[in-house]
C-alpha positions in Angstrom: 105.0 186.8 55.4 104.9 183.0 55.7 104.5 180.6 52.9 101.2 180.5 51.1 99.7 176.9 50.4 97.1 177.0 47.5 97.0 173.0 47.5 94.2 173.2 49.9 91.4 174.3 47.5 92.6 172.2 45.4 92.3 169.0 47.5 88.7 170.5 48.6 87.5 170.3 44.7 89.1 167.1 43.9 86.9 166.2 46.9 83.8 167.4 45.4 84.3 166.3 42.0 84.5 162.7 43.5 81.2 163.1 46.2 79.4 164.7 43.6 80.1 161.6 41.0 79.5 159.2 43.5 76.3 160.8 44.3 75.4 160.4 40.8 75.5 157.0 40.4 73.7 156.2 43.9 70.8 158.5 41.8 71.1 156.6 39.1 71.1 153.4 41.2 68.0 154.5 42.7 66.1 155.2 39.5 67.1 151.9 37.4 65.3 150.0 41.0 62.1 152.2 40.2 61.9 151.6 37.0 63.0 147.8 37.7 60.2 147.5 40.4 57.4 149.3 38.3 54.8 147.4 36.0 52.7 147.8 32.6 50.3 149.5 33.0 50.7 150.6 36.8 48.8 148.9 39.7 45.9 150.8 40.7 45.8 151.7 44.5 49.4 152.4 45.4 49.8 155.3 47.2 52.6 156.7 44.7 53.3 155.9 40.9 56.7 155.1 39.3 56.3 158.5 37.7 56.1 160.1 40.9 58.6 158.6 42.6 61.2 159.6 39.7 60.3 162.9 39.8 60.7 163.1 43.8 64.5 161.5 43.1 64.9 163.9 40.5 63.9 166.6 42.7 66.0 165.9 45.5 69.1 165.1 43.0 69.0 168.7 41.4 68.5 170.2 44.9 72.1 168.0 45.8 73.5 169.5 42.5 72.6 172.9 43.5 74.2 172.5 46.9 77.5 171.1 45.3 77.3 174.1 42.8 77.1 176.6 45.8 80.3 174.5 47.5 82.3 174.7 44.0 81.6 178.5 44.0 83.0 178.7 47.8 85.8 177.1 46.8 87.2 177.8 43.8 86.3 182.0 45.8 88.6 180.5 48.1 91.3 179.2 45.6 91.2 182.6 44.3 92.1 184.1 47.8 94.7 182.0 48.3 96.3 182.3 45.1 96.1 186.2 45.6 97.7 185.6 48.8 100.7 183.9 47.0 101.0 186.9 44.6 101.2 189.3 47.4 103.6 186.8 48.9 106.0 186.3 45.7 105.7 190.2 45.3 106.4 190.5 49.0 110.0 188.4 48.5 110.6 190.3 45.2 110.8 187.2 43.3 107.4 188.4 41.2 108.2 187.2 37.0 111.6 185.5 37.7 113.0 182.4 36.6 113.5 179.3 39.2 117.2 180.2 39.2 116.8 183.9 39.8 114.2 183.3 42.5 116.9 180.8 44.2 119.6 184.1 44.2 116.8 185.9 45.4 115.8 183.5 48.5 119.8 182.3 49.0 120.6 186.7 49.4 117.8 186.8 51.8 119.1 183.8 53.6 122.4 185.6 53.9 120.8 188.7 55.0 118.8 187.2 57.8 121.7 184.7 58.5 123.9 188.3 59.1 120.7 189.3 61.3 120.7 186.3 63.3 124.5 186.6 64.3 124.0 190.4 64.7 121.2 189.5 67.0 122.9 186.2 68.8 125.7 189.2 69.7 123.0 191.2 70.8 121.9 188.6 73.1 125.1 187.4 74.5 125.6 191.4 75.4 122.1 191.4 76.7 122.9 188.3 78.9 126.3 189.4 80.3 124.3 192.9 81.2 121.8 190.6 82.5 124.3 188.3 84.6 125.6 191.2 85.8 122.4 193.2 87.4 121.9 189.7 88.4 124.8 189.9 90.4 124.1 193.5 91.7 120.5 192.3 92.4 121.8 189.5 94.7 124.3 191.7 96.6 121.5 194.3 97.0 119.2 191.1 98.1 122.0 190.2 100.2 122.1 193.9 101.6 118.6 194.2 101.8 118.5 190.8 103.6 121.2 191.8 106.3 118.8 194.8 106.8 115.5 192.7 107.2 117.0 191.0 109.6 118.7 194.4 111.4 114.9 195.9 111.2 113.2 192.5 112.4 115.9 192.5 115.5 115.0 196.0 116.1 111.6 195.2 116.0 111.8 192.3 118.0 113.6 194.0 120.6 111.0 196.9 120.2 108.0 194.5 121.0 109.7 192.9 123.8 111.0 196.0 125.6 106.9 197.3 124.7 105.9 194.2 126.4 108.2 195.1 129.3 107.0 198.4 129.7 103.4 197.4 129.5 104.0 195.2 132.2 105.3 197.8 134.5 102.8 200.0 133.6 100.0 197.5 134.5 101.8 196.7 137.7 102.1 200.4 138.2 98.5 201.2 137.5 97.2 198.3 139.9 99.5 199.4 142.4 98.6 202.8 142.1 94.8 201.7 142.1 95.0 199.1 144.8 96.6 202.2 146.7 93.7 204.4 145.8 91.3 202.0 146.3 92.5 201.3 150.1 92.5 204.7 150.7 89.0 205.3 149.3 88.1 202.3 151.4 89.3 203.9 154.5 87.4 207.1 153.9 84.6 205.4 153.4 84.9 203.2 156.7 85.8 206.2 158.4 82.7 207.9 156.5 80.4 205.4 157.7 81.6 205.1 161.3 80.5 208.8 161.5 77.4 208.2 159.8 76.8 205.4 162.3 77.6 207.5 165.3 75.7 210.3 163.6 72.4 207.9 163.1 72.9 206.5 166.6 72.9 210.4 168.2 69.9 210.8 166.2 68.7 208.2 167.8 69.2 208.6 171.0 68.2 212.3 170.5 65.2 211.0 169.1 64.5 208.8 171.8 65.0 211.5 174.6 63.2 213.5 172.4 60.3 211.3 172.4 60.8 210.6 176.1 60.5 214.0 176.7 57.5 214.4 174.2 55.7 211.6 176.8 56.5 213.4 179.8 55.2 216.3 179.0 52.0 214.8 177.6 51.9 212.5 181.1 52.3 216.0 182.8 49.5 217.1 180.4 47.2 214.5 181.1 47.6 214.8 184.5 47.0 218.4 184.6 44.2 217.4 182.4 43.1 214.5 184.6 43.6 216.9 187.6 41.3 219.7 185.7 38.6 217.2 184.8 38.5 216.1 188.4 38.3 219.3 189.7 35.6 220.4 187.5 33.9 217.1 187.9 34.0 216.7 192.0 34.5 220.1 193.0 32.7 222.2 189.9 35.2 225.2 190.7 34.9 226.6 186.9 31.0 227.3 187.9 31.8 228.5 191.0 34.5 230.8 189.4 32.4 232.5 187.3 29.3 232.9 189.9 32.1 234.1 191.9 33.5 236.5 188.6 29.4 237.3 188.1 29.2 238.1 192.1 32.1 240.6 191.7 30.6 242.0 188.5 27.6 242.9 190.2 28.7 244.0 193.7 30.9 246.5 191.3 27.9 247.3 189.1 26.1 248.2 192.7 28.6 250.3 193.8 29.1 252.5 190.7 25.5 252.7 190.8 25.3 253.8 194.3 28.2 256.0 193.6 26.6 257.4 190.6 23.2 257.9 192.4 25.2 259.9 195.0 27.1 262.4 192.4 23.9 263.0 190.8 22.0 263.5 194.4 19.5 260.4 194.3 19.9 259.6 197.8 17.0 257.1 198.0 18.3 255.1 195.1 21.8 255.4 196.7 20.4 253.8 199.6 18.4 250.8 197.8 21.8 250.4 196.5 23.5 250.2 199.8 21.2 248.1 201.2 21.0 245.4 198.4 25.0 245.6 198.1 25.0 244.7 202.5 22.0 241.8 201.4 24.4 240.2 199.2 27.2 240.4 201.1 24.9 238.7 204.1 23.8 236.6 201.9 27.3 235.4 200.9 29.2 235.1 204.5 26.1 233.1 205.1 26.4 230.5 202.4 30.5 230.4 203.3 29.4 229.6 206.3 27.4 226.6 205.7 29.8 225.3 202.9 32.1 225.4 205.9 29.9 223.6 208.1 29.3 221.0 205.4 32.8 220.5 204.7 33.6 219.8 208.6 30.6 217.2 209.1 32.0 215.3 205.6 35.4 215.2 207.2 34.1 214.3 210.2 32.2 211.4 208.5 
């Protein structure tokens, strides 16, 4: 435990003692002007009397006293403290109800004793610093060791990124290679690709157009036939004359199944009218041949 001082509270209350006396005589100061500024009898209309101005003083100098009272009490609580402190203290260095010369033993064996301590300790030290100095020592070399292997790893690694750098240089060249390879060989399978597609869109093409020149030929052929048809039934009308010549037929055939007919069933006179009207008809064509004949001469005559 360190020394206790108690002179402190005392120094404090000295303190007080004179503030507080010095505050009486300013009070007293101030009254003896009061009463040294007042009159008999007082002068009506002031605002305050003599009276009440001594009374306000007083008031505000038992309120000071009262505040000094409260600061003595703190105090002399604290001079208490401190002097309990030193009697723990004394009791602390065993020198509790001796005399001067028995408490000097007292502090000049502890001296000893923590004199004995000290050099106990300063060995202690100068141990604790040769153990120190050397795992400073073996801390260095192993620095020194750990250094030479830094250095061994940071080699390595150099050596590590350069022969990466190398390899990822031949690997790139490599992979262009490889791809400028591909690349060209894609390229000519893609010329090649498109030179058939070319040759393939040009036989289309021309397929296309002998296609289509065949497509006109046949519809020039068709129109012609056409034109050809149209003339013949325009200038020559042999449709019509087809089908009178189909109708003709029909009915020379219908006459002589009838006149056949007539004949199985015994109908002679209707086999006849048949007979004859089938030899009318035939008269009646030879004769029209011949004068379609005839006509046909005279226009090519003309």
């Amino acid at each position: 435990m360190a020394t206790v001082d108690i002179s402190e509270g005392a120094r404090e209350l000295v303190d007080l003692s004179a503030e507080s006396i010095g505050t009486l005589g300013e009070h007293l100061r101030q009254i003896g002007e009061i009463i040294a500024d007042s009159t008999q009898p007082p002068k009506t209309g002031q605002p305050r009397s003599t009276a009440k101005k001594v009374f306000d003083k007083l008031e505000l100098y038992k309120a000071y006293c009262e505040d000094v009272a409260r600061r003595k009490r703190e105090i002399e609580k604290k001079t208490q403290e401190d002097y309990e402190r030193l009697t723990a203290w004394r009791k602390d260095c065993g020198t509790e109800g001796a005399t001067m010369v028995e408490e000097m033993e007292i502090l000049y064996n502890k001296v000893r004793a923590l004199k004995h301590a000290l050099e106990e300790e300063t060995r202690k030290l100068e141990e604790e610093r040769e153990r120190v100095a050397g795992l400073i020592a073996k801390c260095q070399q192993k620095d020194r060791k750990m250094h030479s292997l830094a250095l061994t790893v940071i080699e390595k690694k150099e050596l590590l990124k350069s022969e990466k750098f190398i390899r990822g240089g031949v690997s790139s060249w490599l992979q262009c290679t490889i791809d400028n390879i591909k690349f060209k060989f894609k390229a000519d399978q893609e010329k090649e690709r498109l030179r058939i597609e070319h040759h393939k869109k040009l036989r289309a093409a021309a397929c296309k157009l002998r296609l289509k020149t065949i497509q006109r030929e046949q519809e020039r052929r068709v129109l012609a036939k056409c034109f050809l048809a149209m003339q013949e039934e325009t200038i020559e009308g042999r449709a019509l004359r087809h089908i009178e010549e189909m109708r003709k037929r029909f009915e020379d055939k219908i006459l002589i199944l009838g006149a056949r007919l007539a004949q199985a069933l015994g109908d002679e006179e209707k086999a006849k009218q048949l007979i004859e009207e089938q030899v009318r008809r035939m008269e009646e064509e030879k004769r029209k041949a011949r004068e379609a004949e005839r006509g046909m001469k005279e226009k090519a005559k003309q």
